[in-house]
Residue, then its C-alpha position, 0 to 999 in steps of 0.5 A: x094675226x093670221x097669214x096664209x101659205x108663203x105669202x102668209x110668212x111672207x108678209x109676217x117677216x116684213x111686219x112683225x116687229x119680232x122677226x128680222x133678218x137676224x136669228x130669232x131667240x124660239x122659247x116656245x112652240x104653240x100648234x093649233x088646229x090639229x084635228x087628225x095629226x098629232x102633234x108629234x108629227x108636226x114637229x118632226x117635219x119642222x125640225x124644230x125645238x123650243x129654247x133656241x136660235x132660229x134663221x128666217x131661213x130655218x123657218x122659211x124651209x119649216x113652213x115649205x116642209x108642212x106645206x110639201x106634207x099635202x096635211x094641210x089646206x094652210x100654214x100660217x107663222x107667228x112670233x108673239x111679243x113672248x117669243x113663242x112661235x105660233x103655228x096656226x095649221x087648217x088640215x086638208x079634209x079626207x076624202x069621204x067618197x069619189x065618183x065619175x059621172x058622165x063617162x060613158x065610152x071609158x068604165x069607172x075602172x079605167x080611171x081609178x086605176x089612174x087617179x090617186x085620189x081615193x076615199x081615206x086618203x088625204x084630198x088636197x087642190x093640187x091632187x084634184x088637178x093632177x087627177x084632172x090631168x091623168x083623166x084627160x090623158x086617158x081620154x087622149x090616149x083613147x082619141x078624145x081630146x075635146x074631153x072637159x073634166x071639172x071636179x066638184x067637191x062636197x062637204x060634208x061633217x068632221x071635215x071630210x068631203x065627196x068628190x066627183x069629176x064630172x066628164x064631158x066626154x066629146x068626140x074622138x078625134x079622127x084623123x081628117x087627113x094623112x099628108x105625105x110631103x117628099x115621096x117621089x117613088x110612092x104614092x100617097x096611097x101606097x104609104x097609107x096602105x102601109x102604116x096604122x093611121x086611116x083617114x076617117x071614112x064612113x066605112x070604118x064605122x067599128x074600126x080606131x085606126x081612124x083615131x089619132x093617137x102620138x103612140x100610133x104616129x111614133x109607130x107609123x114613122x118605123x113602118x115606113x122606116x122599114x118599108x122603104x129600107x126594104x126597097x133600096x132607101x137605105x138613107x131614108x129617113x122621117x124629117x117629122x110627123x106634126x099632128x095638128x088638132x082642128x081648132x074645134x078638137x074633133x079632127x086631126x091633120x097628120x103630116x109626114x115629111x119623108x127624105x127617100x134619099x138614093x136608092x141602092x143596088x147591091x154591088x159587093x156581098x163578104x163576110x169577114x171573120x175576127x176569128x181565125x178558125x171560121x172558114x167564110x168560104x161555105x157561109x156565103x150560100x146562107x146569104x139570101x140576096x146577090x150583086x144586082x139585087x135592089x139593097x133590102x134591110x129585110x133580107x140583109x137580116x135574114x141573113x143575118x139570122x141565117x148567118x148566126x145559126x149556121x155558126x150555132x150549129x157549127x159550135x159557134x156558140x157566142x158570136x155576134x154577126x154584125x152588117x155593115x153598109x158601105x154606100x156610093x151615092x154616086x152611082x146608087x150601089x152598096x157594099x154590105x159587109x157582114x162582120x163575124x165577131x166575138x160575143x158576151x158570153x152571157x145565157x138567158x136564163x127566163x123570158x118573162x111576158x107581161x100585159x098579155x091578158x088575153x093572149x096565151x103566153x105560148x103564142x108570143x114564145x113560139x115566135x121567139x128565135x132564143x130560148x131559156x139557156x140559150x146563149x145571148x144572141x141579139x140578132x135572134x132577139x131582134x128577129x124574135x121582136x119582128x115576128x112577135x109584131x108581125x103578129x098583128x095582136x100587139x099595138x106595141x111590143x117591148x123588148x128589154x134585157x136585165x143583165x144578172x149574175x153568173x153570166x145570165x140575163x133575162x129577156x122582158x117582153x111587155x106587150x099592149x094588145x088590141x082588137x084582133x077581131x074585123x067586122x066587115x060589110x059591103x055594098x057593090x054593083x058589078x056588071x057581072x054579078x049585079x047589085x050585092x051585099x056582103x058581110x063578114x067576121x074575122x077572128x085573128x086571134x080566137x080564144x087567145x090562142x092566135x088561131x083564126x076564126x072567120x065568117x062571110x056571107x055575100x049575096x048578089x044578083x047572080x050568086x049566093x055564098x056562105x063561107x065559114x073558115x078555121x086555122x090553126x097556124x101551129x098545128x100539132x106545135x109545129x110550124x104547120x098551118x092546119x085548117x077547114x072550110x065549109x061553104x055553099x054556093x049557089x049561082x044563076x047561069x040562066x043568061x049564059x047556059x040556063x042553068x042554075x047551080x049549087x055547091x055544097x061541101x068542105x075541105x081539109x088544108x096543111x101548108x108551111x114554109x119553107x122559106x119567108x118566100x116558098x109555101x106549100x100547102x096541101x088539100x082534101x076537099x068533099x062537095x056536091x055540085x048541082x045543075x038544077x033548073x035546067x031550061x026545057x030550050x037548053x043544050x043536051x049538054x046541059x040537060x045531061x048533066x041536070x043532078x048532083x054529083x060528090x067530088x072527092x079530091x085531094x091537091x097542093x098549091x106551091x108558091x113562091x111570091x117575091x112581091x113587095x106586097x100583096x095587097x097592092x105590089x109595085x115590084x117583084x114576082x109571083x109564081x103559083x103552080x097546083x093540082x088536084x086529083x079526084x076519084x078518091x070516092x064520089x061521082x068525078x075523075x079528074x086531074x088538073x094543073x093550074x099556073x100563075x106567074x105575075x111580074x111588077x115593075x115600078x118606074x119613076x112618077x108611080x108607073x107601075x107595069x104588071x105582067x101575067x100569065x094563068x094557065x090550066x088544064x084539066x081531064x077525066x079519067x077512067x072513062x069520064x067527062x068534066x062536068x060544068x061545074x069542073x070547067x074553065x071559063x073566060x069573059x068578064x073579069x078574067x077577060x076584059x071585053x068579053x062578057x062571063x063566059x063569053x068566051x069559048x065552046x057555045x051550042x048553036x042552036x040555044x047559045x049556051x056556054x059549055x066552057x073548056x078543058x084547058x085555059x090560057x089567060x095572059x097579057x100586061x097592064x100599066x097602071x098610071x096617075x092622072x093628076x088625081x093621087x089627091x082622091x086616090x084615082x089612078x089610070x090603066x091602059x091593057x092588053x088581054x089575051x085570052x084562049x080556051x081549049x074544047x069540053x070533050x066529047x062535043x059534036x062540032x055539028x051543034x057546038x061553035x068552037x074555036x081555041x085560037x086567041x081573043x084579044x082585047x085592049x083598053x083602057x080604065x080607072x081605079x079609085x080607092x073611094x071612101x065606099x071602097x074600091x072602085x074598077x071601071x075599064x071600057x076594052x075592045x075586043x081586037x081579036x074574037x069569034x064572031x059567036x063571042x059575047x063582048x062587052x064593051x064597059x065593065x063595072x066593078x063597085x063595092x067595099x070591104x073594110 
């Protein structure tokens, strides 16, 4: 008789006469079945002989033994009235051929390289099914969890079989919504500007950030680790992160449950020493905060750092520099001690780079604070990781060290790269430049090189720009970050001068770093400025200056910016301070200065004031005139109530503006909620104050001109639209001219992905 599998042996130990639970006397073993095994084969995995004693258990494992083979679709035991042990096997067929039909989104080689199931190998149900499950983790792992694989299988002669997963694909899941419960101090909108997940918009049409993916929520809980560590939440901590999948799998709801906990002043700075011939006294000028500071992880490393090179320069070698964070939750202070300790002495000896295929192994080691025969250090190796994720190439970078022997260790970096390239459109109306489009390519890691490649066009109603930019950020191999613009402009002032103007031209930069927080950069640009179409009713002013004319200039921006982001800062400042000279050939001499100085403060419920100050001044030299193209001019969005150019020097007879020679442009804002957070509306209320010095050379008997303030007040919205962001601010104009052009409602509307 015939059984089949466990169940098979099963049933022949409770039924045949000649198997009890006592030992079974084996005279012989009898296999049949065998197509491609060999019979040999079959009794090494049984481990058993004919002629002697064999336990129901012996044959029990035996059975399990041929069944854990995968050689065989089924295994059947039976003892005949002779004691021979017939086993009656049925061989799993080979697997003739494999394909995948209907993927689409995920090519054939993505998934062979998953699968274990290959032609020649030996096909089996629970191969097919694990197979099943690694496709299906794939589709996951690219945000379609409503992906459906079913095999089917073939059968074809000398027991072979085609399998074929067939693949219904699906939709991506997207991220339907982004929940943050527990932030007081930051709004929805601000911990969703800092982390990878987006809600899914329309406008992210070419962009997986809207895809749900487990690796990417793991990662979006250390950002904001690290964004509130680095603003004085030293206790702060991810509760959870639950994704939950819609009942239909299309669309994911992601829910991050924060504790902000106490937020920290420094109070008390020392650096304590396990070695006696370390002097700490000098060190406390590498510390890069002081007492009264808001606690910053981000600064409590780079001292670190600091602190570890300073005693490398000094022959220290093999130390450890570790912080420690004494907390009064009373009175929200911390206390942060830096230990110098003793380290390993242990020296790397290779760095190995893995899964980079398209980046250059020279992008990731020129991040790195250690190198090959450096001595161990682990806070150079933690700053080594932070700068290579900050590279933005990498959606996942691993770190680990293998220890060796001779005291030498080797530093593994695995990396997971991503697209580093953003395609961006936009579609917008603004009260100043009318109806516009825009669009745009950017390369942040061109070639693999980690040099950066973009391109942007924007047409409006009023103006037409073509922007074509390049950057090398290790110029020459060193930390200089070297590029080129081309552009062109071309701009309709009819309504404020009747004129129409055009710029043609490039320019040169150089900057670096000295610090994290002070860059300089230095410039050489060469352009030709246009006045053309210059109205027969226009100012003299204007038609003397109707023809082109070359600028050649060179000039530096020094700035220091201590804000806790760029894109949308909360706390901190920003200074700005620049000059250009031209006369290095070409039509224009000049020198002008520009400043900016901005400071943020954050109160409790998301109050956020601003304060700002911009200020120029430019004049010829040399026996010339600024010309138009060269002047300061305010109105519109550099001076709400006003219209463009509204403000400033205005021929009497045809009204046109002629700007001015120096500028000052100053005032504050506090941006609010409104009870919209949940759309991403917030409220404004401001001041502006605006003034702007004379042209030269101008006869106060046919120009209207007056440098004394203009200020204007109001209030507005800001929303963070699904078709990008959106200003609308209604000001009045408290103190003007009566020759000013004002302008009571200002619209701006567009979209930038």
């Amino acid at each position: 008789m015939k059984k089949t599998g466990v169940l098979g042996f099963a049933v022949s130990l409770i039924f045949s006469t000649n198997i009890s639970a006592a030992d079974l006397y084996v005279k012989g073993i009898n296999i049949s079945g065998l197509q491609r095994v060999e019979k040999e084969t079959v009794l090494s995995y049984i481990d058993l002989e004919d002629n002697e004693n064999v336990s129901s258990e012996r044959l029990d494992e035996a059975l399990k033994q041929l069944y854990a083979t995968g050689l065989f679709a089924d295994v059947a035991f039976d003892v005949n009235a002779n004691n021979v042990l017939n086993i009656n096997l049925v061989e799993n067929p080979i697997v003739n051929q494999r394909a995948f039909d209907g993927n689409d989104k995920i090519n054939d080689e993505m998934l062979e390289a998953e699968v274990q199931l290959a032609p020649r190998s030996i096909y089996s149900r629970s191969k097919v099914q694990e197979d099943v499950q690694r496709i299906l983790n794939v589709y996951k792992r690219a945000g379609r969890y409503a992906a459906v694989v079913e095999p089917k299988i073939i059968q074809r002669d000398q027991n072979r079989v085609d399998l074929i997963f067939e693949i219904d694909e699906g939709p991506e899941a997207k991220i339907s919504k982004l929940n943050f419960i527990g932030n007081k101090h930051y709004s929805d909108d601000d911990l969703q500007g800092e982390i990878m997940s987006k809600e899914s918009r329309w406008f992210r049409l070419f962009s997986a950030k809207e895809n749900y993916d487990p690796e990417k929520t793991n990662y979006d809980k250390e950002l904001l680790r690290r964004y509130y560590l680095k603003h004085g939440y030293a206790d702060f901590r991810v509760v959870s992160a639950v994704a939950e999948l819609s009942p239909d799998k299309k669309s994911f709801v992601l829910n991050y449950v924060l504790d902000e906990g106490e937020r920290y002043k420094i109070n008390n700075i020392s650096i304590v020493s396990k070695l006696a011939e370390i002097d700490v006294t000098p060190m406390y000028e590498e510390v890069s905060f002081e007492s009264g500071d808001w606690y910053n992880a981000d600064e409590v490393e780079k001292t670190v750092s600091a602190l570890t090179d300073e005693l490398g320069r000094r022959g220290f070698a093999f130390i450890e520099v570790e912080p420690e964070l004494v907390k009064n939750t009373r009175n929200g202070e911390i206390n942060v001690i830096f230990h110098i300790l003793e380290g390993d002495r242990v020296f790397v000896d290779k760095i190995n780079i893995t899964g980079n295929t398209r980046t250059e192994d020279e992008v990731i080691r020129r991040e790195f604070r250690i190198d090959e025969g450096d001595a161990f250090n682990a806070a150079k190796l933690r700053a080594s990781r932070r700068n290579v994720e900050n590279l933005d190439y990498f959606s996942k970078v691993d770190i680990q060290t293998v220890p060796k022997d001779n005291n030498k260790a080797d530093i593994n970096v695995k990396v997971d790269e991503k697209s580093t390239g953003y395609f961006n459109v936009g579609v917008g109306y603004s009260t100043v430049n009318g109806a516009l489009v825009r669009a745009g390519v950017v390369e942040n890691n061109f070639q693999g090189k980690g040099q950066q490649l973009g391109v942007d066009v924007s047409v409006s109603q009023r103006a037409k720009e073509y922007d074509l930019s390049f950057t090398e950020p290790y110029f020459m191999g060193r930390r200089l970050s070297a590029g080129v613009d081309l552009f062109r402009t071309e701009e309709d002032y009819q309504d404020e001068g009747s004129y129409d103007s055009e710029t043609t031209g490039g320019r040169l930069r150089l900057g670096w770093n000295y610090t994290d927080d002070l860059y300089q950069q230095f410039r050489y640009t060469l352009r030709q400025d246009k006045i053309a179409n210059v109205d027969d009713d226009s100012s003299i002013y204007i038609k003397q200056e109707e023809g082109s004319a070359t600028d050649s200039s060179i000039g530096q921006t020094l700035i220091y910016d201590k804000r806790d982001s760029a894109i949308n800062p909360k706390e901190g400042y920003y200074l700005s301070f620049g000059n250009d000279v031209a006369g290095l050939g070409g039509d224009e001499k000049y020198v002008r200065v520009d400043a900016k100085a901005y400071k943020y403060y954050t109160m409790a419920d998301y109050y956020t004031l601003k304060m700002f100050l911009n200020a120029g001044y430019i004049t010829g030299y040399g026996g010339k005139d600024v010309r138009l193209s060269q002047r300061y001019y305010l109105g519109g969005t550099n001076m709400r109530g006003f219209e463009y150019a509204g403000i400033g020097a205005r021929d009497k007879f045809t009204d046109d503006a002629l700007g001015g020679n120096w500028m000052l442009y100053t005032g504050s804002e506090l941006m609010f909620p409104i009870g919209l957070d949940e759309v991403g509306i917030r409220g404004r209320t401001f001041v502006d104050v605006g003034m702007l010095g004379k042209p030269d050379n101008i006869n106060r008997e046919i120009v209207e001109y007056s440098s004394s303030p203009r200020v204007a007040t109001g209030v507005g919205f800001q929303w963070q639209s699904p078709m990008g962001q959106i200003d609308v601010d209604f000001a009045v104009p408290v103190v003007k001219e009566k020759y000013d052009k004002t302008e009571v409602f200002r619209l701006n509307f567009g979209t930038r992905l």
